[in-house]
C-alpha positions as CSV (number, residue, x, y, z in Angstrom):
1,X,0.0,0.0,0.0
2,X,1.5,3.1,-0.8
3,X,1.2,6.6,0.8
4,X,-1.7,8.9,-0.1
5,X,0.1,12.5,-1.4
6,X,-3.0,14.4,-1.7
7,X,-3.7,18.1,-0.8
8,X,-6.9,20.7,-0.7
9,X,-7.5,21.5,-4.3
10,X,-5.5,18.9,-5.8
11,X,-7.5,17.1,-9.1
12,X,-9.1,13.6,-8.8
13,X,-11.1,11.5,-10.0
14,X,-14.3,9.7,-7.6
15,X,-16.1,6.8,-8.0
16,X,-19.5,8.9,-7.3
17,X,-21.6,7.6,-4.7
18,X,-19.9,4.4,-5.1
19,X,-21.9,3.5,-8.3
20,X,-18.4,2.3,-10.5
21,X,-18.8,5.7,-12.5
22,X,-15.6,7.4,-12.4
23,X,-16.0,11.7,-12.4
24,X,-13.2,14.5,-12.1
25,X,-13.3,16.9,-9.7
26,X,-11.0,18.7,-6.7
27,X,-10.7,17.1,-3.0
28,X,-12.0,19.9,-0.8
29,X,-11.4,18.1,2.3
30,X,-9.4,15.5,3.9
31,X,-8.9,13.7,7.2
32,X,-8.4,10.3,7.9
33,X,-9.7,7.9,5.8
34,X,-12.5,10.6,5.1
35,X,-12.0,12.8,1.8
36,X,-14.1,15.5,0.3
37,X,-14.4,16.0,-3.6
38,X,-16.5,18.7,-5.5
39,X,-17.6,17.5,-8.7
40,X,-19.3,19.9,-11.8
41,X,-22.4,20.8,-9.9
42,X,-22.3,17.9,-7.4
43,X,-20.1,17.6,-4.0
44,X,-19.7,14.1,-1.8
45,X,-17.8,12.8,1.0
46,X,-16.3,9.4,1.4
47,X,-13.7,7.3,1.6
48,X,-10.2,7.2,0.5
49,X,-10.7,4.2,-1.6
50,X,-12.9,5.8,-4.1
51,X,-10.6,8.5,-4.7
52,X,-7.8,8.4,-7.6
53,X,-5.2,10.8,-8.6
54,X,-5.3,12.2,-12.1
């Protein structure tokens, strides 16, 4: 397992409400294993494993 190296405002992509559908967007919040991502219109909060770097 490696690392996570992400910041506020970084780009990534989310797996949107966990449905397998992959979206870009900015993390807008992070701590622990909780991350925040604002999407084109839509925001969400979740878990580290359905984030990916771009």
């Amino acid at each position: 397992m490696r690392p996570y190296d992400w910041v506020i405002g970084m780009k990534a992509e989310g797996n949107y409400k966990g449905a397998g559908d992959w979206y870009a967007g900015k993390i807008t919040s992070l701590g622990g294993e909780k991350i925040g991502i604002a999407y084109d219109g839509d925001k969400e909060t979740t878990r580290t494993g359905r984030r990916r770097s771009r």
